[in-house]
OpenMM code with the backbone's topology and positions (N, CA, C; nanometers):
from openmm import Vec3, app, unit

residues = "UNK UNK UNK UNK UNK UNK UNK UNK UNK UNK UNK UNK UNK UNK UNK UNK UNK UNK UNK UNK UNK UNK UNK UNK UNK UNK UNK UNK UNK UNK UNK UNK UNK UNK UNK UNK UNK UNK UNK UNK UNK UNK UNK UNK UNK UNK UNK UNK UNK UNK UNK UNK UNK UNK UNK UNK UNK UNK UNK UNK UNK UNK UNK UNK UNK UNK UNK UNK UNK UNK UNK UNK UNK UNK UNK UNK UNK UNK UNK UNK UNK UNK UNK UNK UNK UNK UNK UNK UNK UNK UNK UNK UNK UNK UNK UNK UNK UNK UNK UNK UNK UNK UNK UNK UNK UNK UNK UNK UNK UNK UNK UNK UNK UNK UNK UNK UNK UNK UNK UNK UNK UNK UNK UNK UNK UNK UNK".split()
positions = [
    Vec3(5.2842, 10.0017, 9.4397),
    Vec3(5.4242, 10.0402, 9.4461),
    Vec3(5.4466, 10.1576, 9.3520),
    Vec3(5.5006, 10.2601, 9.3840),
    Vec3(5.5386, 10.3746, 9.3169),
    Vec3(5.6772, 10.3263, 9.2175),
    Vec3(5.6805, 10.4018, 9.1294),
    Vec3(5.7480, 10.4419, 9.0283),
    Vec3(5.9153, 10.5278, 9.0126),
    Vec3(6.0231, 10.4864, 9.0145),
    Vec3(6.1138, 10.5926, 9.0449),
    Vec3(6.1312, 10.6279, 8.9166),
    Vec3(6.1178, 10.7483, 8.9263),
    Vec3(6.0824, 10.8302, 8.7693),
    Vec3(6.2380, 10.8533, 8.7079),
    Vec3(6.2948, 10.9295, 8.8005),
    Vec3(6.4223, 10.8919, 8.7610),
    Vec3(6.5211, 10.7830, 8.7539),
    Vec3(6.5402, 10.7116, 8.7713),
    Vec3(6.5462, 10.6028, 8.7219),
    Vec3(6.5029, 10.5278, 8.6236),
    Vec3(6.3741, 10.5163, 8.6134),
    Vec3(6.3023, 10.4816, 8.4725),
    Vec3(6.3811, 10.5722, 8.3613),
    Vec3(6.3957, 10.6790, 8.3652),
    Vec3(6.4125, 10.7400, 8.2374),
    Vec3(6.5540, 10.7451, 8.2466),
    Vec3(6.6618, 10.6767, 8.3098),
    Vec3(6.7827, 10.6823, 8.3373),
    Vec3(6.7718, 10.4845, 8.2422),
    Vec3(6.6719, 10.3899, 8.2638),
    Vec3(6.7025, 10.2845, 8.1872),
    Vec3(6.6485, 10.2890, 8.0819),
    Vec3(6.5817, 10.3743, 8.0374),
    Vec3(6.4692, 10.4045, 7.9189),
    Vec3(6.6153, 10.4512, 7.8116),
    Vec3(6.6894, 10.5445, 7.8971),
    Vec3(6.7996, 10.5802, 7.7713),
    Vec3(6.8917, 10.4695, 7.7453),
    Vec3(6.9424, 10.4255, 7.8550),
    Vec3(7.0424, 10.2897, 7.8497),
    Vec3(6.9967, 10.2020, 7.7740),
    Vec3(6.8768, 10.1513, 7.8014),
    Vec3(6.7931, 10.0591, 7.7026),
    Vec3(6.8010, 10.0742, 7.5738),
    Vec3(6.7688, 10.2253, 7.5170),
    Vec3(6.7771, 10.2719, 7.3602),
    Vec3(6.8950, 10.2776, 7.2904),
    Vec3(7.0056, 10.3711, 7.3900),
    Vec3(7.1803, 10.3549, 7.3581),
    Vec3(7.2069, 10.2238, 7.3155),
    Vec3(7.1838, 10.1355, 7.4396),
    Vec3(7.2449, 9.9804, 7.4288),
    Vec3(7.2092, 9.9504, 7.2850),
    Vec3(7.0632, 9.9196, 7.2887),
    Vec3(7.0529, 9.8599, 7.1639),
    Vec3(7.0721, 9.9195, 7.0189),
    Vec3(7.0239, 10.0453, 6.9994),
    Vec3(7.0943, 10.1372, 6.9437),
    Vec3(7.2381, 10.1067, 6.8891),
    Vec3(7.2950, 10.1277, 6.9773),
    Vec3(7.4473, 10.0984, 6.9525),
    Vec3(7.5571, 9.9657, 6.9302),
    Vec3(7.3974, 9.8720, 6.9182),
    Vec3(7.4705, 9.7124, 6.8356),
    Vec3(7.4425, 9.5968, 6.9205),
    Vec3(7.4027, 9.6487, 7.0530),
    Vec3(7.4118, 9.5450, 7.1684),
    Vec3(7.2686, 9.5433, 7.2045),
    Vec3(7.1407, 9.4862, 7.1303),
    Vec3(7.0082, 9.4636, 7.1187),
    Vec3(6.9814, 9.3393, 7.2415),
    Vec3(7.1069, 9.2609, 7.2245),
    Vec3(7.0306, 9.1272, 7.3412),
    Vec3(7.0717, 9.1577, 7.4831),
    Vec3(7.1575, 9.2130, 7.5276),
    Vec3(7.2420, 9.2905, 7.6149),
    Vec3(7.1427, 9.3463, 7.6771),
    Vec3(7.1031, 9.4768, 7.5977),
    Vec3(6.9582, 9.5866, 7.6037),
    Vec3(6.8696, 9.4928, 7.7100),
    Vec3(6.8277, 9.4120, 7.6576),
    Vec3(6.6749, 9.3666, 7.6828),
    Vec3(6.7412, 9.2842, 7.8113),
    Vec3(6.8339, 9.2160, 7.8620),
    Vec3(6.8954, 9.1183, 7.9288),
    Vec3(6.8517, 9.2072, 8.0167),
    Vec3(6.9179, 9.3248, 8.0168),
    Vec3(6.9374, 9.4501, 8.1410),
    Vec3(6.8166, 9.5105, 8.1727),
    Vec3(6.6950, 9.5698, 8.0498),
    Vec3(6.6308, 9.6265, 8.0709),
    Vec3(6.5040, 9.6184, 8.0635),
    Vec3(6.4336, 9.4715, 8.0183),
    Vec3(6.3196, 9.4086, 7.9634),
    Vec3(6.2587, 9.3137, 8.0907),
    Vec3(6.1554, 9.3354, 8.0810),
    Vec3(6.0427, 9.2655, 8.1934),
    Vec3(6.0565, 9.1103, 8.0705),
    Vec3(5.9347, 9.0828, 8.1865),
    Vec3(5.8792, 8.9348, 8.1231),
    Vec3(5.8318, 8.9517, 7.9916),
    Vec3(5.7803, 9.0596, 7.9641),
    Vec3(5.7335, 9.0078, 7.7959),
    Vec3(5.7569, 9.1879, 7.7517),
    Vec3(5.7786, 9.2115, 7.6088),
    Vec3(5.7706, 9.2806, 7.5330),
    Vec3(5.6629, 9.3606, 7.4109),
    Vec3(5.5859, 9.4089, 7.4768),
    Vec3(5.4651, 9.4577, 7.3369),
    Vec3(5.5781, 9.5452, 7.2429),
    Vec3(5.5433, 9.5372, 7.1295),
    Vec3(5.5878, 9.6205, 7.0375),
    Vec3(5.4230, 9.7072, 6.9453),
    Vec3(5.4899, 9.8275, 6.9569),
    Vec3(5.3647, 9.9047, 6.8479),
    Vec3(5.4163, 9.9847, 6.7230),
    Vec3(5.5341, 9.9517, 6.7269),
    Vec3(5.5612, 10.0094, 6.5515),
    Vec3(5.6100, 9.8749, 6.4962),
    Vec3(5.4789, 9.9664, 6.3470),
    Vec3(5.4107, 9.8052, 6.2809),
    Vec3(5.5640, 9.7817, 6.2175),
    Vec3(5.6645, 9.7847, 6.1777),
    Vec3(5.8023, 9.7742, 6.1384),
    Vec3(5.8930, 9.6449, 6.2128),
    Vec3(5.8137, 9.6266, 6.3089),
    Vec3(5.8802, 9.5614, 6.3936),
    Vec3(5.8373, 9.4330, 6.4641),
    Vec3(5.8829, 9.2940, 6.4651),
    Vec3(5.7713, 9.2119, 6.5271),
    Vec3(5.8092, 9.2163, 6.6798),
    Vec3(5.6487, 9.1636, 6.7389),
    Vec3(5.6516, 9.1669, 6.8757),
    Vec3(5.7063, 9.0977, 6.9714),
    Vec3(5.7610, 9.1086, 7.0711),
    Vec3(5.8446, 9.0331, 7.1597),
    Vec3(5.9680, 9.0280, 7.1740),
    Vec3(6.0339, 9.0207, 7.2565),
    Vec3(6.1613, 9.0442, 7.2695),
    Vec3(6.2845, 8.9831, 7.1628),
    Vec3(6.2939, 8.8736, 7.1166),
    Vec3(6.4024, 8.8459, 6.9691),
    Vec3(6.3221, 8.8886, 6.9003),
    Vec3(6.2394, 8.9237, 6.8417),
    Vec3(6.1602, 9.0445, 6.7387),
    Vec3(6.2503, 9.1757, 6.7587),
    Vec3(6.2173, 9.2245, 6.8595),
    Vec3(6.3455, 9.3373, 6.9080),
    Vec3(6.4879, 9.3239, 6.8354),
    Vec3(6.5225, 9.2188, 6.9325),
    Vec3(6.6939, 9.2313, 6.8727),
    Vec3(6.7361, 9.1949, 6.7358),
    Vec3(6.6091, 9.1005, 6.6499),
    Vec3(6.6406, 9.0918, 6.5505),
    Vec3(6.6125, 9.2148, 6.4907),
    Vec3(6.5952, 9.2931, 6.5202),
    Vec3(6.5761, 9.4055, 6.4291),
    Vec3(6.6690, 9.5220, 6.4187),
    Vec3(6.7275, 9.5424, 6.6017),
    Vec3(6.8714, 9.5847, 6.5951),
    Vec3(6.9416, 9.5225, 6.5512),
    Vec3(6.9613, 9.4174, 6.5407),
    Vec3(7.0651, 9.3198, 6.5078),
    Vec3(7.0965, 9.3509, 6.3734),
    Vec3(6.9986, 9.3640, 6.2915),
    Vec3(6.9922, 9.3861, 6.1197),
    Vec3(7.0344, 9.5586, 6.1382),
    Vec3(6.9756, 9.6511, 6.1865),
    Vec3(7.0175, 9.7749, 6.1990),
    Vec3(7.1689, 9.8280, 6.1995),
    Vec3(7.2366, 9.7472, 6.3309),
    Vec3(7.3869, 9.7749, 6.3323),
    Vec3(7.4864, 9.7214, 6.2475),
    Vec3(7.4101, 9.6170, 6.1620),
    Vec3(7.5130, 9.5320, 6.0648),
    Vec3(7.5156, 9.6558, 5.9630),
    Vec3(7.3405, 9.6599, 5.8993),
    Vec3(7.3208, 9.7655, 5.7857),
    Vec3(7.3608, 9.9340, 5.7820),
    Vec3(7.3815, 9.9737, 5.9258),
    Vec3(7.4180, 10.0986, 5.9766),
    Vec3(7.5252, 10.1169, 6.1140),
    Vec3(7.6169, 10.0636, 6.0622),
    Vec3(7.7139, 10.1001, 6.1487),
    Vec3(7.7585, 10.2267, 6.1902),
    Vec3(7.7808, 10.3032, 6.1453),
    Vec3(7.7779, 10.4530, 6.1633),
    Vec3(7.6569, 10.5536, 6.1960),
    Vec3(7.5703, 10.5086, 6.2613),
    Vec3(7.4847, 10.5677, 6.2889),
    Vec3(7.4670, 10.6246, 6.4367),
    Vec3(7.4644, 10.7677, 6.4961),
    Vec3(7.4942, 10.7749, 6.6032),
    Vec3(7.3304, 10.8898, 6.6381),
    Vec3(7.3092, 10.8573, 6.8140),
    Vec3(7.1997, 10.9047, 6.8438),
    Vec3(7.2308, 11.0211, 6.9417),
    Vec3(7.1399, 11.1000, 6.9469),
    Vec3(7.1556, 11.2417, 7.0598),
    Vec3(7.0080, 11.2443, 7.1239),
    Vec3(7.0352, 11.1798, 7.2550),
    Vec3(6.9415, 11.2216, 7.3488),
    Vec3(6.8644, 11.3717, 7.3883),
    Vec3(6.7632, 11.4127, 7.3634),
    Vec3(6.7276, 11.5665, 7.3437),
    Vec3(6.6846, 11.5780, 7.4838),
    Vec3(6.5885, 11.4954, 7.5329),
    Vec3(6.4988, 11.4881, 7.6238),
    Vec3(6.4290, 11.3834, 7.6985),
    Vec3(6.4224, 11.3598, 7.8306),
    Vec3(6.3559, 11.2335, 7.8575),
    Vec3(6.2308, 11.3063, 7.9980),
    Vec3(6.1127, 11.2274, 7.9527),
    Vec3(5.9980, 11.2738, 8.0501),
    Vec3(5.9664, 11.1470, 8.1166),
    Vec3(5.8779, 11.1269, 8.2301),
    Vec3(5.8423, 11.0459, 8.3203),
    Vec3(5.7383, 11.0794, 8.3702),
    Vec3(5.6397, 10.9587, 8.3814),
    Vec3(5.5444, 11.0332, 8.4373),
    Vec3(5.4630, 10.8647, 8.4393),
    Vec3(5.4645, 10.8633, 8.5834),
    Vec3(5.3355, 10.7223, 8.6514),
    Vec3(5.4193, 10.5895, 8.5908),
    Vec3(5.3530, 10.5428, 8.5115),
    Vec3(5.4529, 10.4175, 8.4298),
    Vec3(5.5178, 10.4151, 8.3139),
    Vec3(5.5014, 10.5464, 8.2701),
    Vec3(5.5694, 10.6001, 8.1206),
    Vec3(5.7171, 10.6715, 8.1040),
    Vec3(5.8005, 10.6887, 8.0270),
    Vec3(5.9058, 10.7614, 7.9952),
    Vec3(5.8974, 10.7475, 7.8690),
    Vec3(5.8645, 10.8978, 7.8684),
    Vec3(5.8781, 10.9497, 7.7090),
    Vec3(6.0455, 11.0241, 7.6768),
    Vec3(6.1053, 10.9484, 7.5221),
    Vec3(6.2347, 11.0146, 7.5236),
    Vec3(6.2107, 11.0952, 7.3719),
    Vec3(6.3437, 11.2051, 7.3433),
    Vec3(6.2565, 11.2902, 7.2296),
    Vec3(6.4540, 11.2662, 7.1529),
    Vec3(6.4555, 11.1560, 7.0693),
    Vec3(6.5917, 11.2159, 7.0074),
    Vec3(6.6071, 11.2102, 6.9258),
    Vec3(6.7347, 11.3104, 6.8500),
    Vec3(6.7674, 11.2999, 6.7116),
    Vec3(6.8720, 11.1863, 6.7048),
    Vec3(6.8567, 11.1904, 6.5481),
    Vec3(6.9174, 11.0321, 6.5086),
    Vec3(7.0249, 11.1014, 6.3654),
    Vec3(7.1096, 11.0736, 6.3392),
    Vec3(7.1939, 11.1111, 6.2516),
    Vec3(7.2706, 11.0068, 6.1973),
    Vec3(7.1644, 10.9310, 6.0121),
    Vec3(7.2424, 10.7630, 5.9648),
    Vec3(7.2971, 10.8205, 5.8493),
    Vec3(7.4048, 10.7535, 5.8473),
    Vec3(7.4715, 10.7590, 5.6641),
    Vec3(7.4155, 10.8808, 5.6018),
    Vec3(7.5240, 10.9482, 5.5197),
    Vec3(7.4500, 11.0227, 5.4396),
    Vec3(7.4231, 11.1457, 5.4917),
    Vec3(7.4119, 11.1662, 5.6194),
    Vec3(7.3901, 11.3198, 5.7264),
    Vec3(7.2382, 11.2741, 5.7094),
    Vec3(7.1973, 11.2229, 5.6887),
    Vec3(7.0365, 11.2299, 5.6979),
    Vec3(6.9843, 11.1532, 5.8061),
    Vec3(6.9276, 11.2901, 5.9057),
    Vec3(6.8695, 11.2876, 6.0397),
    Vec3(6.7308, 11.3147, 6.0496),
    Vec3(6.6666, 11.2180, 6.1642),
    Vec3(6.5638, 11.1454, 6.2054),
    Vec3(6.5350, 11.2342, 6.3618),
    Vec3(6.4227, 11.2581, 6.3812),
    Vec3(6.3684, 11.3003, 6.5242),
    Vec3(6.2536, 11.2289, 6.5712),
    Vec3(6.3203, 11.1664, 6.6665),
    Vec3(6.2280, 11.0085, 6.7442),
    Vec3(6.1083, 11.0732, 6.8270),
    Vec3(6.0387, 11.0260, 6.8728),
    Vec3(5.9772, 11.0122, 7.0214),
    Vec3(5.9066, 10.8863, 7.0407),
    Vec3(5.9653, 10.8469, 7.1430),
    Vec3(5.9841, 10.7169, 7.2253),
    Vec3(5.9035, 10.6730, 7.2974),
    Vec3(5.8088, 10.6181, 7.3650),
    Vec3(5.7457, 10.5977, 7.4790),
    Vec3(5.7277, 10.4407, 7.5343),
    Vec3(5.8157, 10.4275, 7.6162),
    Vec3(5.8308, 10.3493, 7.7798),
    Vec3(5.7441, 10.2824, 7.8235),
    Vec3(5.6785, 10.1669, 7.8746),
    Vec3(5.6391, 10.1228, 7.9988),
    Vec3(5.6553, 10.0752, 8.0273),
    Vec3(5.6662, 10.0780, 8.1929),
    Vec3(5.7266, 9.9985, 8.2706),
    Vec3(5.6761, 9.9211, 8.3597),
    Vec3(5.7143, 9.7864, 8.4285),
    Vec3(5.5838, 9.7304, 8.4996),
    Vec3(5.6759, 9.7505, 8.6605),
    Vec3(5.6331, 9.7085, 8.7347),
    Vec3(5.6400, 9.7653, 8.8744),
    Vec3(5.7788, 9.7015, 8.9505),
    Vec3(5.8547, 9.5979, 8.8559),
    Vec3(6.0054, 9.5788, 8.9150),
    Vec3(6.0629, 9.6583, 8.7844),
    Vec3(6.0542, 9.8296, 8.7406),
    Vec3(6.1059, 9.8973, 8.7035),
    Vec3(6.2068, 9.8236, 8.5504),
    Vec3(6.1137, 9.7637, 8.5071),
    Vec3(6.1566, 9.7189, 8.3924),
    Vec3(6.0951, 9.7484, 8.2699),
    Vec3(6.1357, 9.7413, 8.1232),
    Vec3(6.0429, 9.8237, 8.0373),
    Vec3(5.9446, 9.6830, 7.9861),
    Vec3(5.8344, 9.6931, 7.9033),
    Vec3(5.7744, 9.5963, 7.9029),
    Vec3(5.6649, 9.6536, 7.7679),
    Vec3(5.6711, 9.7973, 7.7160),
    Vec3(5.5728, 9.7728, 7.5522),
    Vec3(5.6617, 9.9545, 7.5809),
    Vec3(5.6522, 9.9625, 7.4238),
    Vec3(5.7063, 10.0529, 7.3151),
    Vec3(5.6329, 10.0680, 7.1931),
    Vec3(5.6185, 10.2267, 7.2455),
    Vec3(5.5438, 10.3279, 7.0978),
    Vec3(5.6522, 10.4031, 7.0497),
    Vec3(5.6659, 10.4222, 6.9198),
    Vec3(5.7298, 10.5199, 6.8658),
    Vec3(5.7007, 10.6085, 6.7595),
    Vec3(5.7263, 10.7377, 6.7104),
    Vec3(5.6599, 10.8170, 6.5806),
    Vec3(5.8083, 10.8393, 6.5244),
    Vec3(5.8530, 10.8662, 6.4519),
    Vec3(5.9838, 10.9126, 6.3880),
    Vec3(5.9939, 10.9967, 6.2491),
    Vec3(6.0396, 11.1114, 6.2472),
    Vec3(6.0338, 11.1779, 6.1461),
    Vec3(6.1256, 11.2120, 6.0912),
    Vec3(6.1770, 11.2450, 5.9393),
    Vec3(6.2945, 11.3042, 5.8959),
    Vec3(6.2854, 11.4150, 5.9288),
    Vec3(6.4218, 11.4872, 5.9524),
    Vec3(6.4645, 11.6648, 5.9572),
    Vec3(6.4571, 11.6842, 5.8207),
    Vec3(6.4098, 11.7881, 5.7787),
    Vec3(6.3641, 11.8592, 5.6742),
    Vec3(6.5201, 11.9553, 5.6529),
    Vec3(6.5311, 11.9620, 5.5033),
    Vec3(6.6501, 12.1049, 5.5438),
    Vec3(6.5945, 12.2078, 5.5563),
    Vec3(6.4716, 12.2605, 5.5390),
    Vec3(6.4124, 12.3742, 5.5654),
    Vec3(6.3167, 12.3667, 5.6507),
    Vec3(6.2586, 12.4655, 5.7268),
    Vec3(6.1344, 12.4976, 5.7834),
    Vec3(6.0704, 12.6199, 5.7485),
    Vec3(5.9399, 12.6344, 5.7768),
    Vec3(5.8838, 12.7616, 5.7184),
    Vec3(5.8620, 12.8725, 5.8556),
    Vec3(5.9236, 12.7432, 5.9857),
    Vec3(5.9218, 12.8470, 6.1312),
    Vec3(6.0574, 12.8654, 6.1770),
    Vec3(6.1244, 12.8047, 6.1015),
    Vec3(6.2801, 12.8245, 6.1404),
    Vec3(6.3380, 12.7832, 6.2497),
    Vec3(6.2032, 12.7338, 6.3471),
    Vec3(6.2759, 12.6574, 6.4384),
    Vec3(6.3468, 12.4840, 6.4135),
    Vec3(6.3811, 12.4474, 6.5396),
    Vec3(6.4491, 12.2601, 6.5410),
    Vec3(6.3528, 12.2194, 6.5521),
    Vec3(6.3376, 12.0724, 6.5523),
    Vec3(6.2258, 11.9520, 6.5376),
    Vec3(6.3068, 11.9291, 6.6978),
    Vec3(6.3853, 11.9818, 6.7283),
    Vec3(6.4314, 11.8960, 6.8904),
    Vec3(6.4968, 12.0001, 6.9645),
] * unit.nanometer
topology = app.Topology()
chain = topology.addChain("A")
for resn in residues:
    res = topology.addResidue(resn, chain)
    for name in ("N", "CA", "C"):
        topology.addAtom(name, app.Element.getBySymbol(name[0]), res)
């Protein structure tokens, strides 16, 4: 069974917003297969591993808001690329990566995350 790419990366963002934005069990209700891998070591594996971790996030950071930069697709993956802006103005540049199993649900998550620097020595954005 093929892959609708768009789509995937249309629940890949919903998925991140949702939980992101306070609603972690919601997220996964809507957007989570049968089981959950997790690969950032920060985080335990499986789905209430997940929400407990948003769960602690939106209590400890309520004001924290995200900007979608970019979302890629490709076979069973959606890679998303965004900045993150918590308390303090001090902003974060994600990249995300998706998989999905074949009833278009997400099912394991990689992530790298870096602070924005106030300077660069190329003057370009991180996003």
């Amino acid at each position: 069974m093929g892959h609708d790419l768009e789509q995937m990366k249309q629940s890949a963002i919903a998925f991140y917003q949702t939980a992101y934005m306070g609603e972690p069990a919601k997220a996964v209700e809507q957007y989570v297969g049968d089981e959950y891998i997790q690969h950032n070591p920060l985080v335990g594996d499986g789905k209430q591993a997940f929400i407990d971790y948003f769960d602690e996030m939106a209590r400890d950071y309520p004001d924290k808001e995200i900007e979608f930069v970019r979302a890629i697709a490709q076979g069973e993956l959606v890679a998303l690329h965004t900045l993150q802006t918590w308390p303090g103005s001090v902003q974060y540049v994600t990249m995300d990566f998706f998989r999905f199993d074949d009833n278009g649900k997400i099912v394991e998550h990689w992530d790298a995350i870096q602070e924005v620097p106030s300077e660069t020595k190329n003057g370009n954005t991180m996003y």
